[in-house]
N, C-alpha and C positions, 0 to 999 in steps of 0.2 A: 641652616639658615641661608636665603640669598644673600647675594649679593649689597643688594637693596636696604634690608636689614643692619647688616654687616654696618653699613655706610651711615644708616638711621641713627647706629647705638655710637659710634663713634661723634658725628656731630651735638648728639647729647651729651656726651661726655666733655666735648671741647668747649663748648659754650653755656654748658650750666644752667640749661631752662630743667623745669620742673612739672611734673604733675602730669595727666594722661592728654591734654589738650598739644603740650611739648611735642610728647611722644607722637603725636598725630603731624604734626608739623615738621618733625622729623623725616619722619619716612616720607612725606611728600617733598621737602629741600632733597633728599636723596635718591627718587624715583624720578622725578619732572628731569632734570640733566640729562637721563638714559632717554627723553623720548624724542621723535623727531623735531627739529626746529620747524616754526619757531613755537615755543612752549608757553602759556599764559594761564600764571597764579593770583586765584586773587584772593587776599585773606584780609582779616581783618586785624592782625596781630603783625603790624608791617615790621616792629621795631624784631620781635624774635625771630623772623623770615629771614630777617638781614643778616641779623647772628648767625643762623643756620645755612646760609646759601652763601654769605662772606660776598667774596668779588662777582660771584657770578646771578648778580640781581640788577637787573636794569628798571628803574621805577618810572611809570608813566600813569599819571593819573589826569581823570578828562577836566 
């Protein structure tokens, strides 16, 4: 398993989403950190994002 993975199945474990939609939201809270800055998510699940990415979510909405 990467890395990436590694990091996915942890934050699902920590925060307790569910279902294959989590699992998707997952590995992207766990991949976007590793890319160059600056990085821009946009989901439509803002409340599980936050769970998943913790301190490192800056929200800006237009």
């Amino acid at each position: 398993m990467t890395e990436e993975i590694l990091e996915a199945i942890r934050l699902v474990k920590e925060t307790s989403p569910h279902g294959h939609k989590c699992a998707i939201d997952a590995a992207l809270a766990a991949v976007a950190p590793r890319q160059p800055d600056p990085v821009t998510v946009f989901t439509s699940d803002e409340d599980d994002m936050r769970k998943l990415c913790a301190d490192r979510v800056v929200d800006v909405k237009p």
